[in-house]
MILUMSE-848518 format. One line per 4 residues: number of its first residue (from 1); their letters; for each residue x, y, z of N, C-alpha, C. Coordinates in Angstrom, 2 decimals, decimal comma. Example, Ala and Ser with C-alpha at 12.3 -4.5 7.8 and 13.67 -1.06 7.14 Angstrom:
<sites>
1) AS) 13,19 -5,69 7,80 12,30 -4,50 7,80 13,20 -3,30 7,80; 12,85 -2,25 7,08 13,67 -1,06 7,14 12,90 0,03 7,87
</sites>
This chain:
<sites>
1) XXXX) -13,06 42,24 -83,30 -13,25 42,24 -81,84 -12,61 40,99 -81,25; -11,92 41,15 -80,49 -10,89 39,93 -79,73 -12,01 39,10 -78,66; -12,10 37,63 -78,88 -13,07 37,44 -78,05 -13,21 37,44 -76,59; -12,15 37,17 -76,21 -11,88 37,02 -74,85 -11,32 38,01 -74,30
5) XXXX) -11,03 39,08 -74,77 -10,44 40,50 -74,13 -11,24 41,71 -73,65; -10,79 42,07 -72,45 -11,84 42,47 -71,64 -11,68 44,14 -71,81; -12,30 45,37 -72,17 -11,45 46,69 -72,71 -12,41 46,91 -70,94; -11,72 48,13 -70,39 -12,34 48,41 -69,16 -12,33 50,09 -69,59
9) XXXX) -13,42 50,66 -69,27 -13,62 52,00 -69,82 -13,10 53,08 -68,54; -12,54 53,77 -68,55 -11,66 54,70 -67,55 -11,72 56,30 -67,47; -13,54 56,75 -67,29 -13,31 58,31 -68,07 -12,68 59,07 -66,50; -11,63 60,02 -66,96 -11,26 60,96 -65,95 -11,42 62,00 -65,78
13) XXXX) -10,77 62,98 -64,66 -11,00 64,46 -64,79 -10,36 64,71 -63,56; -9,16 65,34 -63,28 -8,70 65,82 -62,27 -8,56 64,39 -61,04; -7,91 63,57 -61,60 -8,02 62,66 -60,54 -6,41 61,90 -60,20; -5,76 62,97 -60,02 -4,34 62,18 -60,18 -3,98 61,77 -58,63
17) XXXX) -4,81 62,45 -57,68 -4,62 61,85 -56,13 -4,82 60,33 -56,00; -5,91 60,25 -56,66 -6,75 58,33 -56,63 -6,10 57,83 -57,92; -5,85 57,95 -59,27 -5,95 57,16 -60,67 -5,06 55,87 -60,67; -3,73 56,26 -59,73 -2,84 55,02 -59,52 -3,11 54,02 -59,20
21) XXXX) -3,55 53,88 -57,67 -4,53 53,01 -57,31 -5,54 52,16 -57,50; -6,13 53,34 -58,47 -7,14 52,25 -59,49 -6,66 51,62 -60,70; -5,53 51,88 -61,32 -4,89 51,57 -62,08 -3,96 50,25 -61,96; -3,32 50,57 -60,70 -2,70 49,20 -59,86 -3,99 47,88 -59,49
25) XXXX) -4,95 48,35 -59,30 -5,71 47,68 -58,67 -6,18 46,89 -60,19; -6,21 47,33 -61,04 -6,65 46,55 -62,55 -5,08 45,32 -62,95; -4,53 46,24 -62,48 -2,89 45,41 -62,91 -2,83 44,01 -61,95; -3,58 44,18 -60,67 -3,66 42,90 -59,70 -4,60 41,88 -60,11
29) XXXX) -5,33 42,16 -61,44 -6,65 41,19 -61,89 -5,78 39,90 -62,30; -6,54 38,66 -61,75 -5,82 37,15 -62,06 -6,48 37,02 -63,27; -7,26 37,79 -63,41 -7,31 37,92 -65,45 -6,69 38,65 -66,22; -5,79 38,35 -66,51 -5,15 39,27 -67,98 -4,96 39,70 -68,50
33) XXXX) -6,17 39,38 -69,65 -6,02 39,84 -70,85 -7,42 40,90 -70,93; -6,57 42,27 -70,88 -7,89 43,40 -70,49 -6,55 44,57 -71,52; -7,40 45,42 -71,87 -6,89 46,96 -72,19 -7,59 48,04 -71,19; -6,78 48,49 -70,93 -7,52 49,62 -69,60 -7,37 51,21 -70,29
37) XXXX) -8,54 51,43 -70,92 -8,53 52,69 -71,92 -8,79 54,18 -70,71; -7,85 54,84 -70,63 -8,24 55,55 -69,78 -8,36 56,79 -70,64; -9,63 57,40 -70,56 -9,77 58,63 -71,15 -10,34 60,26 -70,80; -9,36 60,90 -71,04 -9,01 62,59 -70,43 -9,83 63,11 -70,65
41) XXXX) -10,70 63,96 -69,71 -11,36 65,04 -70,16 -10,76 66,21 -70,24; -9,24 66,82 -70,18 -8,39 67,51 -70,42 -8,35 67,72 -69,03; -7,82 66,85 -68,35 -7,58 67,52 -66,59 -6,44 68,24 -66,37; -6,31 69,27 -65,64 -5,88 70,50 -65,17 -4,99 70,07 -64,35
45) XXXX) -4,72 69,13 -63,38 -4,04 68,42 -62,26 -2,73 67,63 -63,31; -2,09 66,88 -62,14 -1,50 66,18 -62,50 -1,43 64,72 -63,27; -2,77 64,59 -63,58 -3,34 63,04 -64,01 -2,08 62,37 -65,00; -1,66 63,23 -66,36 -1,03 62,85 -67,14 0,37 62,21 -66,53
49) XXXX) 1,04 62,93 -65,61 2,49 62,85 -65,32 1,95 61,13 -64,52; 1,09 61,26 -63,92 0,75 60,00 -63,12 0,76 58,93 -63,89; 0,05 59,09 -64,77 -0,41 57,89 -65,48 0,50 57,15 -66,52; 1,79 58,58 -67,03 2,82 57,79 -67,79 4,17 56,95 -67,57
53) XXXX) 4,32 56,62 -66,50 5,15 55,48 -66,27 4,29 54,23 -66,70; 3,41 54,32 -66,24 2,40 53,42 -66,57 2,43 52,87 -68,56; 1,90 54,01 -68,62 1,78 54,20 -70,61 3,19 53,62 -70,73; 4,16 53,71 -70,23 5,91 53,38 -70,74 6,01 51,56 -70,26
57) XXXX) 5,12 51,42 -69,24 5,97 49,82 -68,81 4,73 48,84 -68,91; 3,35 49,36 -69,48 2,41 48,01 -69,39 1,44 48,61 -71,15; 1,66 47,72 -71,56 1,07 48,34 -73,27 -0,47 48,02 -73,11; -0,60 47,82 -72,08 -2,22 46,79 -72,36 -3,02 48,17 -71,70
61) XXXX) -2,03 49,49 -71,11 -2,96 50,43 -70,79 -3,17 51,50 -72,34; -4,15 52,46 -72,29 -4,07 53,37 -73,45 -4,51 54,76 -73,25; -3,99 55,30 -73,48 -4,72 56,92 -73,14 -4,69 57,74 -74,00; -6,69 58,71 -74,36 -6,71 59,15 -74,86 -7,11 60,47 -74,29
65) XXXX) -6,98 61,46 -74,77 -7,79 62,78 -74,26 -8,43 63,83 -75,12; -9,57 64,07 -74,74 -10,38 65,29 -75,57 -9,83 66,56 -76,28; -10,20 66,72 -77,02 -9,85 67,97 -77,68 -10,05 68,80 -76,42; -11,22 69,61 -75,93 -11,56 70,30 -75,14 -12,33 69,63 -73,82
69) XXXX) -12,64 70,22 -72,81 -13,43 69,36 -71,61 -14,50 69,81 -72,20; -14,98 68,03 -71,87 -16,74 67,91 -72,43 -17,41 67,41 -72,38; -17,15 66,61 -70,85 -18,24 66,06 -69,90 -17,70 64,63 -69,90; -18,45 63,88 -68,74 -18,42 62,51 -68,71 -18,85 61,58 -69,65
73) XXXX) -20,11 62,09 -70,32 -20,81 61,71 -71,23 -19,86 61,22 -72,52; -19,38 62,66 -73,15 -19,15 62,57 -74,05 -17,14 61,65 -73,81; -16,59 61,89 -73,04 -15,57 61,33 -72,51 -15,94 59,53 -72,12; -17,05 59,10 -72,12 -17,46 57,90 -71,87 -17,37 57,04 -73,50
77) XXXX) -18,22 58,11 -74,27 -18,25 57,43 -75,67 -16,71 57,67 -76,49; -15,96 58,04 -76,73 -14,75 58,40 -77,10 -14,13 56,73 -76,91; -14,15 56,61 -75,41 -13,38 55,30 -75,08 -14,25 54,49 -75,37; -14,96 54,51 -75,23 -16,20 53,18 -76,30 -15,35 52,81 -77,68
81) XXXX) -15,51 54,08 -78,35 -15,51 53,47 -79,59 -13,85 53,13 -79,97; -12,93 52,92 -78,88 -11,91 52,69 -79,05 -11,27 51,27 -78,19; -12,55 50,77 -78,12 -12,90 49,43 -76,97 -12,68 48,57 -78,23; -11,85 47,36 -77,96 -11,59 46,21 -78,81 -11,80 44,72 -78,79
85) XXXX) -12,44 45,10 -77,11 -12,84 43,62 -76,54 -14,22 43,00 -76,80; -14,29 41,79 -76,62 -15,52 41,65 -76,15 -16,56 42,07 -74,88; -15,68 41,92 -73,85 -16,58 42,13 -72,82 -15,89 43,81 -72,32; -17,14 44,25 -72,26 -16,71 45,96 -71,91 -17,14 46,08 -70,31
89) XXXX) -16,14 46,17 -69,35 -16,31 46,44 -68,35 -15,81 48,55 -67,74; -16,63 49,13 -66,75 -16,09 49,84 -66,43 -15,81 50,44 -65,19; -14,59 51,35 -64,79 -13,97 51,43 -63,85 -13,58 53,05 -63,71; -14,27 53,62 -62,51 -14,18 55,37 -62,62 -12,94 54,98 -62,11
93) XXXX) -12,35 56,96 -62,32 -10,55 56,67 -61,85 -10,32 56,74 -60,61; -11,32 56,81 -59,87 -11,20 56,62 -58,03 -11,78 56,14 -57,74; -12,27 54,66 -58,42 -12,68 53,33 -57,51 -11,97 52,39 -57,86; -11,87 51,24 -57,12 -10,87 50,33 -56,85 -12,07 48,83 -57,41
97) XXXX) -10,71 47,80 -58,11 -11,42 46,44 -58,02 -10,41 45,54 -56,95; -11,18 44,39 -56,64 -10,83 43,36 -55,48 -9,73 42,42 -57,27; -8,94 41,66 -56,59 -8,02 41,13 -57,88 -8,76 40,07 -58,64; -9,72 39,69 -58,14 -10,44 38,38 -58,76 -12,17 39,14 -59,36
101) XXXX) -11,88 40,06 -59,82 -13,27 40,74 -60,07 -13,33 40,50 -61,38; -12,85 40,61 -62,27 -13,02 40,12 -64,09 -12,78 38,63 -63,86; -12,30 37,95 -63,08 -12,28 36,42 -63,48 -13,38 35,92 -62,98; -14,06 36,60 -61,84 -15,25 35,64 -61,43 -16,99 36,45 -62,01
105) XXXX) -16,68 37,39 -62,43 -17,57 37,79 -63,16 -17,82 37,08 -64,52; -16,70 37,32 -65,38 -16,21 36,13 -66,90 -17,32 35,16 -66,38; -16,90 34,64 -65,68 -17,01 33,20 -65,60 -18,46 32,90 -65,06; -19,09 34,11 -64,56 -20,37 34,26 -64,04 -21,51 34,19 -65,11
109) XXXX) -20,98 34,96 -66,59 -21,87 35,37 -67,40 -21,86 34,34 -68,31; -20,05 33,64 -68,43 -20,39 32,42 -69,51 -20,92 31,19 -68,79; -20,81 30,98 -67,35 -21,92 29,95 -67,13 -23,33 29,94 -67,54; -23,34 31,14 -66,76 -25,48 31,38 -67,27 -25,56 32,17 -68,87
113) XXXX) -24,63 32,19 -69,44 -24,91 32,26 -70,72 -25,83 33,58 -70,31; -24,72 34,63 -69,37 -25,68 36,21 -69,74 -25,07 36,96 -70,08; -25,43 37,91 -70,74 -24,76 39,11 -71,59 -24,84 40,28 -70,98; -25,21 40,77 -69,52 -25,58 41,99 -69,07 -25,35 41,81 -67,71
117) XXXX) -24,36 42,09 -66,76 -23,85 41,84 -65,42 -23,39 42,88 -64,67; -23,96 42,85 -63,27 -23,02 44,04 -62,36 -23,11 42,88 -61,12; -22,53 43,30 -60,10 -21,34 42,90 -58,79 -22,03 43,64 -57,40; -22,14 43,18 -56,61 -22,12 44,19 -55,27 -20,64 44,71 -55,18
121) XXXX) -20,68 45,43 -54,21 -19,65 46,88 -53,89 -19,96 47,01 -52,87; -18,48 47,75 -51,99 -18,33 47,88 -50,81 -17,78 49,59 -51,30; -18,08 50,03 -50,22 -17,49 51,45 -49,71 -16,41 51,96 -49,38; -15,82 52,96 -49,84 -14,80 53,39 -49,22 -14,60 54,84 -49,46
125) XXXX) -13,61 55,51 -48,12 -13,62 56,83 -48,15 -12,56 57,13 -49,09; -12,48 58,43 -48,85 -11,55 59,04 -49,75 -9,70 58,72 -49,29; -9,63 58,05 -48,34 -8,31 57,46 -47,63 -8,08 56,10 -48,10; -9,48 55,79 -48,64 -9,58 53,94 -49,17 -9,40 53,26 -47,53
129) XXXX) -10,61 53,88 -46,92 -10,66 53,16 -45,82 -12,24 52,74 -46,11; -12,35 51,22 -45,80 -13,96 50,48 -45,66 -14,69 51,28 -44,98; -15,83 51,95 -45,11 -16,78 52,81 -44,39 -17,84 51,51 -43,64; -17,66 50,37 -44,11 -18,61 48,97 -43,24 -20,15 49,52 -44,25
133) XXXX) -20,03 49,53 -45,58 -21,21 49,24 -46,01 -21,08 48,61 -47,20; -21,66 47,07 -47,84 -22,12 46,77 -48,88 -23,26 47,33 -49,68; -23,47 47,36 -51,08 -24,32 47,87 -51,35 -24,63 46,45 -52,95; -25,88 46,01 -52,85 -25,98 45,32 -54,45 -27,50 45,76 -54,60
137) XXXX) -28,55 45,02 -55,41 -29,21 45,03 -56,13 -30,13 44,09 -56,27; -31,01 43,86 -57,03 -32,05 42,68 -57,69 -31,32 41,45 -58,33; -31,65 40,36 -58,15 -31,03 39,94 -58,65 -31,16 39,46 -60,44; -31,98 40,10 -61,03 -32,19 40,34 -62,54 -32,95 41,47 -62,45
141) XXXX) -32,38 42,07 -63,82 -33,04 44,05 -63,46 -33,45 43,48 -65,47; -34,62 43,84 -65,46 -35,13 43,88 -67,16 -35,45 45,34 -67,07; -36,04 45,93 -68,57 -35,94 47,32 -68,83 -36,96 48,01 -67,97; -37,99 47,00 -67,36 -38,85 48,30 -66,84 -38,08 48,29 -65,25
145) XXXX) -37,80 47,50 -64,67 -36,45 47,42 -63,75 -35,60 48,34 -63,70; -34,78 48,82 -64,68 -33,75 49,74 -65,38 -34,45 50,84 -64,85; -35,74 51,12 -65,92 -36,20 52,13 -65,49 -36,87 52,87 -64,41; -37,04 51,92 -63,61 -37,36 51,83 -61,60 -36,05 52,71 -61,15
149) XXXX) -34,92 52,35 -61,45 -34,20 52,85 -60,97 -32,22 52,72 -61,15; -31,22 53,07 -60,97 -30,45 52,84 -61,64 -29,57 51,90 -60,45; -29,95 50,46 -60,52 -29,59 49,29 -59,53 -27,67 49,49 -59,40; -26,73 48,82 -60,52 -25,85 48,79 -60,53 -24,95 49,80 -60,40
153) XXXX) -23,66 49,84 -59,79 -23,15 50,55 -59,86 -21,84 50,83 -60,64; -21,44 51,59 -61,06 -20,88 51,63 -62,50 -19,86 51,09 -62,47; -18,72 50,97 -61,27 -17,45 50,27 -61,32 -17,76 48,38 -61,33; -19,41 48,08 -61,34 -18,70 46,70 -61,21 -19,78 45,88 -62,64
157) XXXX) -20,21 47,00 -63,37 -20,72 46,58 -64,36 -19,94 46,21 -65,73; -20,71 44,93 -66,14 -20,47 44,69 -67,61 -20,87 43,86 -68,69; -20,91 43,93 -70,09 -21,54 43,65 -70,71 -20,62 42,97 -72,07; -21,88 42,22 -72,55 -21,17 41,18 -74,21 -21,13 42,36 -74,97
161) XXXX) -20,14 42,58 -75,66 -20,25 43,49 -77,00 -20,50 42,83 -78,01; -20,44 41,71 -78,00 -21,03 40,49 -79,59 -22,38 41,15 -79,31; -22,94 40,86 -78,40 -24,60 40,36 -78,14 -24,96 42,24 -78,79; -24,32 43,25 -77,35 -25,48 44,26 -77,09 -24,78 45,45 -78,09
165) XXXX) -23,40 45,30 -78,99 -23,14 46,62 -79,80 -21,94 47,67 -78,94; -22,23 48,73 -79,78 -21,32 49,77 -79,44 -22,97 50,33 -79,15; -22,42 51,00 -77,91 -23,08 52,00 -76,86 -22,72 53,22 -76,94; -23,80 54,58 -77,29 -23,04 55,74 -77,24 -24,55 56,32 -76,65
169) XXXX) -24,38 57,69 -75,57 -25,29 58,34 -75,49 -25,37 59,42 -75,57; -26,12 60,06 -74,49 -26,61 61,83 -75,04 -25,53 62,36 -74,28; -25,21 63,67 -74,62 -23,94 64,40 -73,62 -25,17 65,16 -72,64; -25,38 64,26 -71,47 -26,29 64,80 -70,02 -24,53 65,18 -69,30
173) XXXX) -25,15 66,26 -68,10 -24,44 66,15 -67,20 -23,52 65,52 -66,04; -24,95 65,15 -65,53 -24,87 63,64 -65,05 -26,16 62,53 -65,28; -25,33 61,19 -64,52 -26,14 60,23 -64,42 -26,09 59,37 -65,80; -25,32 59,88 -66,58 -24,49 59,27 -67,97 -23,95 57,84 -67,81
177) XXXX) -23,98 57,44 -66,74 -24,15 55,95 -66,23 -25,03 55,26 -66,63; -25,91 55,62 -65,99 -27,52 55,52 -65,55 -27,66 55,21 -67,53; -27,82 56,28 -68,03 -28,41 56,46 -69,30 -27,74 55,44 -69,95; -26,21 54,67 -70,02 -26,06 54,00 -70,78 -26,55 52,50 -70,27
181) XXXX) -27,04 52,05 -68,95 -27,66 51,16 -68,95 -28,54 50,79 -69,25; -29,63 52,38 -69,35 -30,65 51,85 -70,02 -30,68 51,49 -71,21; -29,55 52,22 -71,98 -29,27 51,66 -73,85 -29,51 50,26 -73,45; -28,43 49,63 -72,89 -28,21 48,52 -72,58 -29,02 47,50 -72,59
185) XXXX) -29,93 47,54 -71,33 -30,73 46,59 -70,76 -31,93 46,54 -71,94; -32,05 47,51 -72,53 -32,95 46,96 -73,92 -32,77 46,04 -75,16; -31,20 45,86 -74,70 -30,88 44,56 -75,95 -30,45 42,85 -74,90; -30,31 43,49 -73,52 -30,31 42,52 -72,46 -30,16 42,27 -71,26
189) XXXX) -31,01 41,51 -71,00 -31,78 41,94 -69,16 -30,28 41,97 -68,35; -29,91 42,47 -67,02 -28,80 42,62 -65,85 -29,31 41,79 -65,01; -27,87 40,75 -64,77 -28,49 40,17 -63,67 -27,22 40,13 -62,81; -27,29 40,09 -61,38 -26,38 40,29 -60,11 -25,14 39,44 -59,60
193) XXXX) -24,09 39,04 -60,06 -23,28 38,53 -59,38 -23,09 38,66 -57,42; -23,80 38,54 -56,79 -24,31 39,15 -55,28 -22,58 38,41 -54,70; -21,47 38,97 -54,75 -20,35 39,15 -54,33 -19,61 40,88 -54,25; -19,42 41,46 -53,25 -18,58 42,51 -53,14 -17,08 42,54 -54,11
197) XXXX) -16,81 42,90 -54,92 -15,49 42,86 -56,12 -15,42 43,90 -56,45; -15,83 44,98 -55,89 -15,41 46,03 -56,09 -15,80 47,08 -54,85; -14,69 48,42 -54,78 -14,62 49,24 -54,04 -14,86 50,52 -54,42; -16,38 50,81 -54,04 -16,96 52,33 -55,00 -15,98 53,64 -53,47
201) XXXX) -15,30 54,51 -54,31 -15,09 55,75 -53,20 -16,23 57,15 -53,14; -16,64 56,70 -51,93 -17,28 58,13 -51,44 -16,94 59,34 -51,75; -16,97 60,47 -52,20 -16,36 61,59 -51,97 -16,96 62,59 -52,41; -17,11 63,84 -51,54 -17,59 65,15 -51,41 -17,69 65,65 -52,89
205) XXXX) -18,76 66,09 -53,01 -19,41 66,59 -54,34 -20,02 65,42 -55,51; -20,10 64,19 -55,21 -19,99 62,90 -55,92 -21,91 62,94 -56,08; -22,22 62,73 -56,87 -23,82 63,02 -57,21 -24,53 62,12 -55,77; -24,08 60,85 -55,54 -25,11 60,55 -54,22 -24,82 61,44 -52,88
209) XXXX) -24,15 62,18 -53,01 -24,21 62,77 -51,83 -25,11 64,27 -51,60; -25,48 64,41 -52,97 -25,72 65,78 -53,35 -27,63 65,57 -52,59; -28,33 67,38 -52,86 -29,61 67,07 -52,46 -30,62 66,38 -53,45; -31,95 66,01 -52,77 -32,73 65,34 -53,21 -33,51 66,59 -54,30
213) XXXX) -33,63 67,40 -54,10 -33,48 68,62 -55,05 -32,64 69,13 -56,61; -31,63 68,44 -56,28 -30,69 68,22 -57,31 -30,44 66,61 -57,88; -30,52 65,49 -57,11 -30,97 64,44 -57,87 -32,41 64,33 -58,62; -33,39 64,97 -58,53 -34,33 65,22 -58,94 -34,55 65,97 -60,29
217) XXXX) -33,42 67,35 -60,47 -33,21 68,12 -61,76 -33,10 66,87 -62,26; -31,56 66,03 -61,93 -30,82 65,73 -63,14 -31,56 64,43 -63,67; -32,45 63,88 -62,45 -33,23 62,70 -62,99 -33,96 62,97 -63,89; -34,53 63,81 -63,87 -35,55 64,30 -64,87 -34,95 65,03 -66,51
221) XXXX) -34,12 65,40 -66,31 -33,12 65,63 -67,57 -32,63 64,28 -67,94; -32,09 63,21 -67,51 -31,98 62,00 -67,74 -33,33 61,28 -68,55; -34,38 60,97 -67,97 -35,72 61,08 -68,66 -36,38 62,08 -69,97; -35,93 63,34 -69,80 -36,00 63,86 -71,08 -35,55 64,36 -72,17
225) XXXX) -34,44 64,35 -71,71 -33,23 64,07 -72,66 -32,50 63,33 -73,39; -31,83 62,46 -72,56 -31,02 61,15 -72,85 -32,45 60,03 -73,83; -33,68 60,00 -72,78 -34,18 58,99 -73,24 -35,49 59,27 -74,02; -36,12 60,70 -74,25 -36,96 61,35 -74,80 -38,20 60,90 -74,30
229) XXXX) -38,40 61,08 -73,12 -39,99 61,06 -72,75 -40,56 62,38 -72,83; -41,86 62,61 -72,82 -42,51 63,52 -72,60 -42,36 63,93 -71,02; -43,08 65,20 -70,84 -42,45 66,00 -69,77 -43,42 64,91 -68,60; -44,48 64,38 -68,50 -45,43 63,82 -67,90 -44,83 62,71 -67,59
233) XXXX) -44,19 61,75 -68,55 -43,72 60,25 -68,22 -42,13 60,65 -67,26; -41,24 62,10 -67,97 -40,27 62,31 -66,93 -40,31 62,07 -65,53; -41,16 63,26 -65,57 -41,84 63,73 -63,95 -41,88 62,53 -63,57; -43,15 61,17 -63,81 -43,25 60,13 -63,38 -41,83 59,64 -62,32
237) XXXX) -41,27 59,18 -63,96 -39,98 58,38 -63,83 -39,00 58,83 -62,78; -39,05 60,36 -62,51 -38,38 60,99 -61,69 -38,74 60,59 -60,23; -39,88 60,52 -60,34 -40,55 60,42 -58,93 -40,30 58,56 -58,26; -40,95 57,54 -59,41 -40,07 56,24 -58,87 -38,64 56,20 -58,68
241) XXXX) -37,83 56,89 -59,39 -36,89 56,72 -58,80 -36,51 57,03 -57,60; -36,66 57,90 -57,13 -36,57 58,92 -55,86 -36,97 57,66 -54,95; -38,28 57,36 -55,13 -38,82 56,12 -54,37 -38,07 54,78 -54,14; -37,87 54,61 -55,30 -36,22 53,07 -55,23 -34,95 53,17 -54,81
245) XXXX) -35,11 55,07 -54,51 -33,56 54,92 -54,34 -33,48 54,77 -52,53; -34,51 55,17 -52,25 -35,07 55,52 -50,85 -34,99 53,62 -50,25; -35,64 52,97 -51,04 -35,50 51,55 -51,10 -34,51 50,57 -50,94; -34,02 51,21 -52,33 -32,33 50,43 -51,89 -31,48 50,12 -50,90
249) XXXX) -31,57 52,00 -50,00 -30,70 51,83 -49,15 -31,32 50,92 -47,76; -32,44 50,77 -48,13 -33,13 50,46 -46,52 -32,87 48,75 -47,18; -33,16 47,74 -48,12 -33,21 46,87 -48,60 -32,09 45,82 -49,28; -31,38 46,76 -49,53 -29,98 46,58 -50,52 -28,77 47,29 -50,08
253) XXXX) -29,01 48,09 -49,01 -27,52 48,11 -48,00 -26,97 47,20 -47,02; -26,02 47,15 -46,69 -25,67 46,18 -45,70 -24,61 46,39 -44,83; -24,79 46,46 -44,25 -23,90 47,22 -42,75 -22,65 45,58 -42,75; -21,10 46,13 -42,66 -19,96 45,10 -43,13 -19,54 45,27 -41,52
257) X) -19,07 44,66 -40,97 -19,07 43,82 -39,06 -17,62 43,91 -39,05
</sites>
């Protein structure tokens, strides 16, 4: 494992409108030394043709793709186990980082000597226009924290691979985020870099937009699946969340001027 090299995890699927962008936007980091593993769930679109000029003129990118499509989940762990860095950061293929987001994070976790980090985030539409909302978190999330609710958001999280391992989880539908933080936060607590460094995109069909009816299935499949509770502690868990998430936005949003 290279110590100072940062692997950034990249699962896709039909995203060749946005992938450049986010791809460029990793290439603008005043940090370096990163591998940007981007990995296929066999997309149907144009993703591939996009992405190989790229594969031809910067070696530090890599692309792999699934035998067959087979979820985020399982497209998440694939590029895991082909991660070479120490610090595993990740980046969906239609959100964007600010250029100083791996250098001031780095430098966030080896000051306080922490192994488990996410970023506030700003908004943006599907044009990559600012919608004027920040969004962060607690500023240390431990496991029963985690399990309150899923604080960070996935483009600006990251973690020691010395300290916390190779991470693999259950093939859920969604919220396969969610589930690998909680692996996570059980070998070490998250705590908040409270700076915007990254740009999460909004877009139609994207699980927060969906109903409270359907965040509710998949929460609860998250709880009894991924993490094996009984049907009683699910339900629970299902229900605080619902409650924190209701929280967040009233507490942990922030309207951008």
């Amino acid at each position: 494992m290279t110590n100072d090299l940062v692997s950034i995890i990249t699962p896709t699927y039909n995203c060749a409108r946005f992938i450049e962008e986010t791809i460029r936007s990793v290439q603008a980091q005043t940090y370096t030394h990163w591998e940007l593993i981007i990995s296929d769930d066999c997309s149907t679109d144009d993703t591939r043709e996009v992405i190989a000029p790229y594969l031809a003129t910067d070696s530090r990118i890599k692309y792999i793709c699934n035998e067959q499509n087979s979820g985020a989940a399982v497209t998440r762990n694939n590029a895991l186990r082909q991660a070479r860095g120490r610090w595993i950061a990740f980046l969906d293929s239609d959100d964007l980082w600010l250029p100083e987001k791996l250098e001031r994070q780095i430098d966030f976790m080896e000051r306080n000597s922490y192994h488990f980090s996410y970023t506030a985030y700003s908004e943006i539409d599907e044009s990559s226009n600012v919608v004027g909302r920040m969004v962060y978190g607690p500023q240390r999330i431990g496991r029963c924290g985690m399990y309150a609710y899923c604080w960070p958001g996935c483009l600006t999280v990251m973690y020691d691979a010395d300290v916390v391992g190779l991470v693999q989880i259950a093939d859920i539908k969604k919220n396969n985020d969610y589930a690998m933080w909680l692996k996570v936060v059980g070998r070490a607590d998250c705590y908040l870099l409270n700076e915007s460094l990254g740009l999460y995109r909004r877009r139609a069909g994207s699980i927060s937009n969906h109903s409270y009816r359907k965040l509710i299935k998949w929460h609860y499949i998250l709880f009894r699946k991924a993490e094996g509770l009984n049907p009683i502690c699910a339900t629970l868990m299902t229900c605080v969340n619902i409650i924190c998430g209701i929280f967040k936005k009233l507490y942990y949003t922030q309207k951008i001027i």
